[in-house]
N, C-alpha and C positions, 0 to 999 in steps of 0.2 A: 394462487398458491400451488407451488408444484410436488409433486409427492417423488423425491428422488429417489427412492427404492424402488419403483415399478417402470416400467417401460424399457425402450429401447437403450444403452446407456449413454451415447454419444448424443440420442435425441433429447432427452431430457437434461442433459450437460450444455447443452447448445440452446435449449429452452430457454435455461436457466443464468447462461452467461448475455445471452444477448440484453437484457435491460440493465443489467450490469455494464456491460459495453455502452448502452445510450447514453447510462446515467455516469460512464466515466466520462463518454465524449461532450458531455454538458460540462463535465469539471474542466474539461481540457480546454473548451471553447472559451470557459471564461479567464480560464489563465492566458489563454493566448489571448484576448481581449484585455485581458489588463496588462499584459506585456505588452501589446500593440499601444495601448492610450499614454501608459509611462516613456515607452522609448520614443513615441512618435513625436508627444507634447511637453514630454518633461526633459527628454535630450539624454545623451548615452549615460555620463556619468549615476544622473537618477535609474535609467533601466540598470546598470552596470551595481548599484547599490542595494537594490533590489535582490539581483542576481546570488551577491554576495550573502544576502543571509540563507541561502535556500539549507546547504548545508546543516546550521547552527537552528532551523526552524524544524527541521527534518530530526534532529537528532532528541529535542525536545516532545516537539509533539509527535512523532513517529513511535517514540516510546508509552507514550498514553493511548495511541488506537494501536500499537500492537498488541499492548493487555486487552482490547475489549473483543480482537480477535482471538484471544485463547479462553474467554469467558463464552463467547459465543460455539465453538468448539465443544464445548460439554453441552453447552444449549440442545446442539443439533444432534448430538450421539441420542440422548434421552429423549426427542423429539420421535427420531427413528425407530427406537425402543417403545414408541406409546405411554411414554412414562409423564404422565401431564404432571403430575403435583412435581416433578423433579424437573420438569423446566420452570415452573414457577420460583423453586427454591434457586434452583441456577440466574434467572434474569433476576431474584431480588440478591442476591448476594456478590452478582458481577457491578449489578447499579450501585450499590453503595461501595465497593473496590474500587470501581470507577471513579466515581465523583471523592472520595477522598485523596486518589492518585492528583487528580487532575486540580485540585486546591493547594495541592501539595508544590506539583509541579507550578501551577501561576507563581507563586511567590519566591520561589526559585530562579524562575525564567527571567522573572520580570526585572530582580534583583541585579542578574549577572547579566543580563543581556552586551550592555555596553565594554564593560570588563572580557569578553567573552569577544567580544567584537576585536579588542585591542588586539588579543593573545593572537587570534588569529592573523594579525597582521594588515586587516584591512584598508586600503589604499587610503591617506585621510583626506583628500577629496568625495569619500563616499561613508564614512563612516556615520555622520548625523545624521543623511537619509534610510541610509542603513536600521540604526537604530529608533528612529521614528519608526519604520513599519514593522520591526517586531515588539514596540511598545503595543500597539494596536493589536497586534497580531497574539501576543502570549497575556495580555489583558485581557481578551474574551477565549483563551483555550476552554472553557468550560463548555462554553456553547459547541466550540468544535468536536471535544472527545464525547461528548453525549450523543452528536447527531451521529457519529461513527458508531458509539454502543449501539445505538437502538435501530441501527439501519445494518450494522451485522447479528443482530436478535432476530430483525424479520427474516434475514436471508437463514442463518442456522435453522428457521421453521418452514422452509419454501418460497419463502414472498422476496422476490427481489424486483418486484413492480412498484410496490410502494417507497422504498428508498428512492427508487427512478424519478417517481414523482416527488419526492421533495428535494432533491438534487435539483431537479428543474426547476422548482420555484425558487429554490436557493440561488442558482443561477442568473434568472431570470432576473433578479432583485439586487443582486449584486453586480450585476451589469449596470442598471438603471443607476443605483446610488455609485457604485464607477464615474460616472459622466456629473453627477453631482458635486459628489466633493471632489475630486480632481478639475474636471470642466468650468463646475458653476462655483462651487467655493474656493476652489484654489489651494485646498487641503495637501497636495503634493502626495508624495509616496504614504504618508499615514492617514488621507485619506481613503487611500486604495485600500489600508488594514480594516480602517475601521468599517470599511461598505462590506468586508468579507464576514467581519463577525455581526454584525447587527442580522449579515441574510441566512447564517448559522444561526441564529436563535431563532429564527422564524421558521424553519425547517426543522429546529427540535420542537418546537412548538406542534407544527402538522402533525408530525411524527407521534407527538403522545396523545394526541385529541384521536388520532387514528385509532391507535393502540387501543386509547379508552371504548369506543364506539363498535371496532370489527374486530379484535384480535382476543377471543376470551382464554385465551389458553398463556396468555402473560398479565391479566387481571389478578393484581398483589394485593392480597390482603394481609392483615399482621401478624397471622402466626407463619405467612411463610420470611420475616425478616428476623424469625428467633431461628441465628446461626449457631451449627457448631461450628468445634473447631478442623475435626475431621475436614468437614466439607467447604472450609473457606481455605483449608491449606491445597485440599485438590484443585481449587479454583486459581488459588494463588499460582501452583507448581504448573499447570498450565499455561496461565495470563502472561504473571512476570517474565518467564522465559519467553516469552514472545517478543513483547516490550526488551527486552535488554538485547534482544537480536536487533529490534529495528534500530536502537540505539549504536549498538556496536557496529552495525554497517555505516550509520551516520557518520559515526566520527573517524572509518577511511574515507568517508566522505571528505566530513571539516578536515581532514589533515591533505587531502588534495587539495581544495579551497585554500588553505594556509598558504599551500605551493603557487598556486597559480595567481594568489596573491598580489608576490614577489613579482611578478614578469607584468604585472601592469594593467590598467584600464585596459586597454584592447584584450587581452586573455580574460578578462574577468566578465568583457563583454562575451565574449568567443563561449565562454562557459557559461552564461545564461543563455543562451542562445542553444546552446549543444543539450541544456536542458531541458527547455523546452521539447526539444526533437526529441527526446530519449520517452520524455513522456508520452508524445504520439505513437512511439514504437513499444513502448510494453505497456499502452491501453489494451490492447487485446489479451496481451498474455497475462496483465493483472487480471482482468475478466475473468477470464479460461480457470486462472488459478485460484480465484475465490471460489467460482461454481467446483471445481474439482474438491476442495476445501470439504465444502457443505456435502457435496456425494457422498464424499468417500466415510465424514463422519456419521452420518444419514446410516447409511447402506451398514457401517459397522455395527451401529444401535441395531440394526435391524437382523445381522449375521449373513449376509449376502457377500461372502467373502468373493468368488470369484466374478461377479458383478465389479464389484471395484476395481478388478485388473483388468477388465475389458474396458471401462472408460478410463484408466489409467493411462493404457497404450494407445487408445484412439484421442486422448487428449495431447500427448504428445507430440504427435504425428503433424496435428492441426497446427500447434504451437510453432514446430518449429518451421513450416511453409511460411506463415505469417513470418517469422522474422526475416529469412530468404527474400521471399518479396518482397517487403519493407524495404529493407537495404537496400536493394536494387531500386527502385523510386526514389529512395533520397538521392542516390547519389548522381541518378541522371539529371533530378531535379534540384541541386544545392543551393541554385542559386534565389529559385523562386522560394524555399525555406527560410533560407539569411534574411530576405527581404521585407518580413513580412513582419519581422522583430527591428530593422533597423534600417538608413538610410542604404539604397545602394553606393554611393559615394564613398561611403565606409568602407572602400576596397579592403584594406589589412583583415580589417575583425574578419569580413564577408568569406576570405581566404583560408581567414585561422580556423573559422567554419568546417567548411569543406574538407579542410583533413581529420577535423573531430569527425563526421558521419565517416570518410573512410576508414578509419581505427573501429569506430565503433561497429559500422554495420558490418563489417565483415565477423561481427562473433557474435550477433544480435540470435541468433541461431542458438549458440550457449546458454544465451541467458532467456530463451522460450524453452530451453528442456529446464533449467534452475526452475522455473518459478512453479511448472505443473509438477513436478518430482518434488520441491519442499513442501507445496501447498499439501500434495500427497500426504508425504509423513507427517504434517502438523495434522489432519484430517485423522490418523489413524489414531493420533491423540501421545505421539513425539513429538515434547519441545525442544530439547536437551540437542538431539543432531542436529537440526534447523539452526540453532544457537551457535553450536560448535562451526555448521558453516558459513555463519554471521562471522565468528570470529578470525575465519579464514578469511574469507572478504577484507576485512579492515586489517589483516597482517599483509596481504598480497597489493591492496590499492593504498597502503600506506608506503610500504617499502618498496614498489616499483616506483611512485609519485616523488619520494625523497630522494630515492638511488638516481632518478634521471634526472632530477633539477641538477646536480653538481656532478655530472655527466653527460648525456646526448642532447638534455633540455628538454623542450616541449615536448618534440614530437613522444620521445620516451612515457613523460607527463604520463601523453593522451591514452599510451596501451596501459595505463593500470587496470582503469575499470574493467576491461576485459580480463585482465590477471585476478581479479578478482570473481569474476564470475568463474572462471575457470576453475580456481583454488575451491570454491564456494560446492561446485559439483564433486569435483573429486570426495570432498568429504561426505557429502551426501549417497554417492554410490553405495558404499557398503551396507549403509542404512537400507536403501531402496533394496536389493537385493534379498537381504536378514526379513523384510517385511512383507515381500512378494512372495521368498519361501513360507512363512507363519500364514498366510492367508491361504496359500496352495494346498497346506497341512489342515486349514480349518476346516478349507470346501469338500475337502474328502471325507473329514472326518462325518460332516453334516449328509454327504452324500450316502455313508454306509450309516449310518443311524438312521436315515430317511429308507434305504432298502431292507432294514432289519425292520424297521415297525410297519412295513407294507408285509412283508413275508407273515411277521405277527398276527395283522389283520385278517388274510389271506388261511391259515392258520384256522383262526375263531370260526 
């Protein structure tokens, strides 16, 4: 467990990000694992089906662990503050917001999935595979949004080791049952769903036997689940705005998905593909930007204003080399990337490829300052701007995505997302700035009340 308020700030930010980083590169591994097993043995249209719910699964469950990130958010302010009975009251009143979101949403999802499927237009050679893996997939969300609550409960308190370790078991397990029901039973794409939720309940599982065993500073007992209502509306006004950001980004998501649709298996291939890489490329920066998250909320419980604006700028800094870099490797390497999701024979898709990472990486740089600047403001314990540049996102990769399908076309398509990250920051600057000053104004303030009670002392 690492104590984010003391030390160097970049060193204990980089501590702190790096099991975070293993424990994303084990999720990444197993995704590119089961994109590899789908597209290798079950042939394009299955990987290309797959592909297609990412959107409409993202928009879903993106909105149940953005809530358990803004539940965790208050965790860590009071964590920072030494306020123990006040994270007990926070972890038992974000669990049960949780777990009612997330029963709310199964029956939701599960309902409209198909219908949802249609609207979006999805090609009908892919639409039942399609739908089989989010049967699977939004049938066990409960097990999903719980291992996110409580694996961003340990991180709000310092421990981002232990999430690492049941990500890995998770991993581990749903690799093995991968080759199972796809390989040995013949399960198809819903059995790819269901090996991902069965290794999601055994990872909530570690997760609370840990909990129960080493973590007594989130040991509930029952008078901390007598809520009011003060305190579940500050819960809520954090959470939900969170959730409805990941949502709203989603659905410029689903409404590019809708687009690219239209243009065909090969583009639909092209865009799981182009998915994949995107998640290789902001593993680091989601990293970077949870640990900044947990700092900056940490350090504010604690009043270490000017603390926070030195790992601020030095997270940035990191951030955005990494996406420079990045870019520059994909694109000398495109072809070993395409390859590894699909036959090389596939020249077209392999093609359509290669221009998705050059639109993308040339702004991967944009979207490494986006994620440490919102994580920031969400961390200071702002949902509302983060929100607002959610909604920016989905006007800017909706309306470039429309505008160029019945104009330039693809290529048009492909620059949304960037238009989006773009729109996304702009709205964020003013915030970032308004919050840099407020912190500026606190550390002074702290610095002359810290000189006036030494002169005091001195004084006596």
């Amino acid at each position: 467990m690492i104590d984010l308020t003391k030390g160097k700030p970049i060193k204990v930010i980089l501590l702190f990000t790096l099991p975070l980083l293993l424990g994303n590169l084990f999720q990444l591994f197993y995704n590119f694992i089961d994109a590899i097993i789908v597209g290798q043995t079950l042939g394009k249209d299955a990987f290309a089906a797959v592909g297609a719910t990412s959107a409409l699964n993202f928009l879903i469950m993106g909105f149940a662990i953005g809530i358990t990130s803004g539940f965790s958010i208050i965790i860590s302010q009071r964590f920072g503050a030494n306020d123990d009975e006040g994270v007990k009251h926070s972890f038992a009143i974000g669990l049960f917001l949780t777990l009612i979101t997330a029963l709310v949403l199964t029956v939701i999802a599960f309902t409209m999935a198909r219908p949802l499927l249609e609207i979006m237009q999805t090609p009908p050679e892919l639409i039942r595979d399609a739908h089989d893996f989010l049967k699977a997939i939004f049938g066990g969300m409960v097990f999903t949004v719980l291992f996110n609550y409580l694996s961003n409960v340990l991180r709000a308190i310092g421990d981002s080791r232990t999430p690492l370790i049941a990500l890995i078991i998770s991993t581990i397990l749903n690799i093995i049952l991968e080759f199972v029901f796809i390989l040995g039973l013949h399960a198809d794409v819903f059995g790819a769903g269901i090996a991902t939720i069965i290794a999601q309940a055994f990872s909530v599982l570690y997760l609370v036997i840990y909990i129960k065993l080493k973590v007594p500073v989130l040991h509930l007992h029952k008078q901390h689940f007598k809520f009011d209502k003060k305190e579940i509306s500050k819960h809520a006004a954090l959470g939900y705005p969170m959730g409805f950001q990941s949502s709203i980004i989603a659905i410029g998501s689903l409404t590019l998905q809708i687009v690219l649709n239209k243009m065909g298996t090969d583009v639909v291939a092209m865009q799981a593909i182009g998915r994949q890489i995107d998640q290789l490329a902001m593993l680091p920066m989601i990293s970077l930007g949870l640990a900044v998250t947990t700092f900056t909320a940490q350090n504010f419980g604690a009043r270490q204003y000017k603390r926070m604006l030195i790992g601020l700028k030095h997270s940035v800094i990191i951030n955005v080399i990494w996406g420079i870099v990045f870019a520059a490797v994909l694109v000398t390497f495109n072809q070993f990337f395409s390859g590894l999701f699909i036959s090389h024979s596939e020249t077209k898709i392999i093609h359509l490829a290669f221009e998705y990472y050059l639109v993308n990486g040339l702004f991967y740089w944009i979207l490494a300052i986006l994620f440490v600047v919102r994580s920031f403001i969400q961390g200071y314990g702002n949902s509302l701007v983060p929100t607002l540049a959610g909604m920016a996102e989905l006007v800017m990769r909706a309306g470039v995505s429309v505008l160029s399908l019945v104009t330039v076309g693809l290529i048009g398509v492909l620059f949304s997302s960037p238009a989006a990250w773009i729109g996304s920051v702009i709205i964020l600057v003013p915030s970032y700035f308004k919050i840099t000053k407020d912190l500026r104004h606190r550390s002074d303030q702290e610095h002359d009340e810290t000189d006036e009670l030494n002169e005091t002392l001195e004084i006596i």
